[in-house]
Backbone as numpy.savetxt, mean C-alpha at the origin, in Angstrom:
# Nx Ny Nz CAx CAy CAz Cx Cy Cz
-5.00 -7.54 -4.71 -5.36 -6.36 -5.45 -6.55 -5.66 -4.80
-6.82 -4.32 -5.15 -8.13 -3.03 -4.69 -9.17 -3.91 -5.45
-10.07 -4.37 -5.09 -11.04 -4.57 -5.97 -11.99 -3.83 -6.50
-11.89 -2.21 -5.87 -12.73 -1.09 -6.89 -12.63 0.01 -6.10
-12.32 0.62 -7.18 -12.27 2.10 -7.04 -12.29 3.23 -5.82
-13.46 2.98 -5.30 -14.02 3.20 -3.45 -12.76 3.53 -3.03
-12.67 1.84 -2.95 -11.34 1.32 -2.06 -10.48 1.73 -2.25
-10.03 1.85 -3.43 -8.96 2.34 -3.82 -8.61 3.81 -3.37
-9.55 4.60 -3.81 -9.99 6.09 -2.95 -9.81 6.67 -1.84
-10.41 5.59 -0.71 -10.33 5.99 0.75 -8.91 5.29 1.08
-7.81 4.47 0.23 -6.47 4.29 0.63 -5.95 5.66 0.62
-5.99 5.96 -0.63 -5.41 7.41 -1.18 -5.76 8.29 -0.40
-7.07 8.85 0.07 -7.59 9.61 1.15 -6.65 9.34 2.28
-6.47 8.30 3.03 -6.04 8.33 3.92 -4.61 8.54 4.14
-3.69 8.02 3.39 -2.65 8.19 2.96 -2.08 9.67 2.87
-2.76 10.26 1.35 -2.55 11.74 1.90 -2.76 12.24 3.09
-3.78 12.28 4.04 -4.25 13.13 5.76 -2.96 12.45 5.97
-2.45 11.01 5.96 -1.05 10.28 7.13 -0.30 11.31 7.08
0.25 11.87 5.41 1.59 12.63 5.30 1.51 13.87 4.79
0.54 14.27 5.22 0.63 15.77 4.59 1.07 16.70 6.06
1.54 16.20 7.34 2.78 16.59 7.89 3.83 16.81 7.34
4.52 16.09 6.94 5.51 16.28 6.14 6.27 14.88 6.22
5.52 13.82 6.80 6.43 12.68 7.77 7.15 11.64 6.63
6.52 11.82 5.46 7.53 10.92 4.58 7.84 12.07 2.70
8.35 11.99 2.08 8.47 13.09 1.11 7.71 12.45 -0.01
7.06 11.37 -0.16 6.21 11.14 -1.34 4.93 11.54 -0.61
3.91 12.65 -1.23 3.11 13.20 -0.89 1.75 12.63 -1.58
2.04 11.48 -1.90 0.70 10.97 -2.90 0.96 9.63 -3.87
0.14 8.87 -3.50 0.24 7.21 -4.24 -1.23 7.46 -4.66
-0.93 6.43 -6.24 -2.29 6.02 -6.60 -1.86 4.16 -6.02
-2.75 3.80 -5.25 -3.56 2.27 -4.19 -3.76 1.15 -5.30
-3.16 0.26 -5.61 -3.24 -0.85 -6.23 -3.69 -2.17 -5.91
-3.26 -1.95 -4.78 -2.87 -3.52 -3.83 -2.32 -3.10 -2.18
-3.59 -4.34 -2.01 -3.82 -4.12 -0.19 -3.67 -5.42 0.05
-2.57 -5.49 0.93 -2.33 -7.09 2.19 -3.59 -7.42 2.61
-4.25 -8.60 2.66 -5.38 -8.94 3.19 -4.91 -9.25 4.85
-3.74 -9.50 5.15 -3.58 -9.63 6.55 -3.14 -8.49 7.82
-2.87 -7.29 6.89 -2.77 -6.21 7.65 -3.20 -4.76 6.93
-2.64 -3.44 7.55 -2.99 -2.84 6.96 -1.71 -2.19 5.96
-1.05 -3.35 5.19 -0.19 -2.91 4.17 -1.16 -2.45 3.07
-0.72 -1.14 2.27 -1.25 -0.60 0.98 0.09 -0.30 0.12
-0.03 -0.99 -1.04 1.01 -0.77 -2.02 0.35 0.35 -3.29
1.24 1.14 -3.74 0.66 2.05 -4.68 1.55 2.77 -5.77
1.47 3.57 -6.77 2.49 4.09 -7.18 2.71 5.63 -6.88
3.82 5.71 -6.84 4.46 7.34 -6.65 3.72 8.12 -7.25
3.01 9.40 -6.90 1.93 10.32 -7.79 3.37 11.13 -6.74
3.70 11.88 -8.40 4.36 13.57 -8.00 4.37 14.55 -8.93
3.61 15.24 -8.49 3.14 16.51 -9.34 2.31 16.40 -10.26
1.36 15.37 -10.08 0.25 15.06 -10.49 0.34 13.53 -11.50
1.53 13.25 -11.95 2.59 12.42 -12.94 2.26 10.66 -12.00
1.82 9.98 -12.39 2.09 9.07 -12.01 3.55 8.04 -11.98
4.40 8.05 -11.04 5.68 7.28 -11.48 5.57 5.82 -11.39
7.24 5.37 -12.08 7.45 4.05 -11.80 7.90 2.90 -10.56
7.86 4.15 -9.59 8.54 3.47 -8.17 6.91 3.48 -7.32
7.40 2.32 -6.70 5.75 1.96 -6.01 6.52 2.02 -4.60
5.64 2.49 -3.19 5.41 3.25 -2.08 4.24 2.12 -1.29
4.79 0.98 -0.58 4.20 -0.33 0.53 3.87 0.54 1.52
3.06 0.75 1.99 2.89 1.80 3.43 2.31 0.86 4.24
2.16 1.21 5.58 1.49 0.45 6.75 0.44 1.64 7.08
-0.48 2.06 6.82 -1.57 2.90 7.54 -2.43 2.82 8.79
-1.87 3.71 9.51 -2.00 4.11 10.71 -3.50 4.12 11.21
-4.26 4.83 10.18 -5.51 5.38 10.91 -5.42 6.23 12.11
-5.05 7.10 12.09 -4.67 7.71 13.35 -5.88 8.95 13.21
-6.09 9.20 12.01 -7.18 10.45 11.31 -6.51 11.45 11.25
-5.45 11.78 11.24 -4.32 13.22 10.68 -3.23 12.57 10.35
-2.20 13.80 10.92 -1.02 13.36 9.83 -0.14 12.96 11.33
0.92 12.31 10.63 2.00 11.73 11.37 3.16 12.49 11.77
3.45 11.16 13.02 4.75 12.23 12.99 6.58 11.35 12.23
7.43 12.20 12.15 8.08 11.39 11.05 8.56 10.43 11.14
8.37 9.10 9.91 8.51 8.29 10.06 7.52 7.31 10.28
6.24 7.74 10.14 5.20 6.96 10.06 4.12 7.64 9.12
3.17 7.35 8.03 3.29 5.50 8.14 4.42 4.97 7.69
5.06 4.00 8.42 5.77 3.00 7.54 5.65 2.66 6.09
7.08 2.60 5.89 7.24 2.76 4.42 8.49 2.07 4.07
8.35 1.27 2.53 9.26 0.23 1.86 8.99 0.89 0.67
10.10 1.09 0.09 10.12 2.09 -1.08 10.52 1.10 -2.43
10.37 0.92 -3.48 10.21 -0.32 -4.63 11.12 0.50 -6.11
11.60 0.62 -6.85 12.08 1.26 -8.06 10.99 0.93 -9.09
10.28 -0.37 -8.93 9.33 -0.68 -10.15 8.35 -1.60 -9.30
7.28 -1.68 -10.35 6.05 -2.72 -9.73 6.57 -4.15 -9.98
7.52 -4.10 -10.97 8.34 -5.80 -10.77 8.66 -6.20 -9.68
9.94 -4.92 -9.34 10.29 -4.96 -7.89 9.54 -5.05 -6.62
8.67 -4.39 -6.65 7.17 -4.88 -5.16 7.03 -6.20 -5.68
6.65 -6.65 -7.14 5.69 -8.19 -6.81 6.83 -9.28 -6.35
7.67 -9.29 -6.63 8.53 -10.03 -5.92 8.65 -10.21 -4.53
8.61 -8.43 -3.98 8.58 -8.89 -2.73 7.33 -9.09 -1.67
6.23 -8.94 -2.90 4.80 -9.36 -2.62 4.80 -10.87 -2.35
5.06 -11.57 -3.38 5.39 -12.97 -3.20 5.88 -13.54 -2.46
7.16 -13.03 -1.71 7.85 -13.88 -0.73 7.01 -13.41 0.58
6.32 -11.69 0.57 5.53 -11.75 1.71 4.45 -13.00 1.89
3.50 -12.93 0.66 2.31 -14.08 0.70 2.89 -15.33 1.12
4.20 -15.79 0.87 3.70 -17.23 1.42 4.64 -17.34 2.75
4.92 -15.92 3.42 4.75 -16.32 4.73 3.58 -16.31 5.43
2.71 -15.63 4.92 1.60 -15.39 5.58 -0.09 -16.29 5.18
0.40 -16.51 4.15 -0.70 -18.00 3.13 -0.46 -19.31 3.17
-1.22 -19.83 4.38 -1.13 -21.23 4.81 -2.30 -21.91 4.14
-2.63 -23.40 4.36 -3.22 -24.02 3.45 -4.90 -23.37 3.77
-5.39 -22.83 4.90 -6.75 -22.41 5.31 -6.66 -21.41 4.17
-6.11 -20.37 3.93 -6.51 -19.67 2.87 -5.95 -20.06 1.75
-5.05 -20.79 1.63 -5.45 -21.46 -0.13 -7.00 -22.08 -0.20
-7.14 -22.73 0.56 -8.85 -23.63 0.77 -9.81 -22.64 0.33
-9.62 -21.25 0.62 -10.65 -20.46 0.53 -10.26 -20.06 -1.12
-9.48 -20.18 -1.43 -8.98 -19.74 -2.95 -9.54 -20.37 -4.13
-9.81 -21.93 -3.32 -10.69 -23.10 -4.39 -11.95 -23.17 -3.97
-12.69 -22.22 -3.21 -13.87 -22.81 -3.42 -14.40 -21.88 -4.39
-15.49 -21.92 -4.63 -16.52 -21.21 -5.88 -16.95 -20.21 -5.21
């Protein structure tokens, strides 16, 4: 998960500059949840100001403008049920016992 707001912010910031080319047709996510192992950002569909129910996995570029089409990468979800599922099967390819270790300490 975003752990505050900021963060959450400068996803969205960046996100919009990626596609306001035109390179993917959802023009705006509100940032929920960020991959700690890359630069995946999961978020929900913002259209026409409306927050929807289909959530938008992007890979962010950082490139500092917009893209060209087809990037950033994008996995498109119908519901946030639907992402955590496939949140889950991502994490435990990528969550070996070194970062569970870090999960139990204080």
């Amino acid at each position: 998960m975003i752990e505050n707001d900021e963060m959450s912010a400068g996803f969205r910031r960046e996100y919009v500059l990626e596609v306001s080319g035109g390179s993917l047709p959802e023009r705006d996510m509100l940032p929920f949840a960020h991959r700690q192992d890359c630069d995946d950002v999961a978020g929900f569909v913002v259209d026409n100001g409306e927050v929807r129910e289909a959530v938008i996995e992007i890979h962010l570029t950082y490139r500092g403008g917009p893209e060209i089409p087809g990037y950033p990468q994008a996995k498109r979800f119908a519901s946030f049920w639907e992402w955590l599922k496939s949140a889950i099967d991502d994490s435990a390819d990528w969550c070996g016992e070194e970062e569970l270790a870090d999960l139990k300490e204080p």
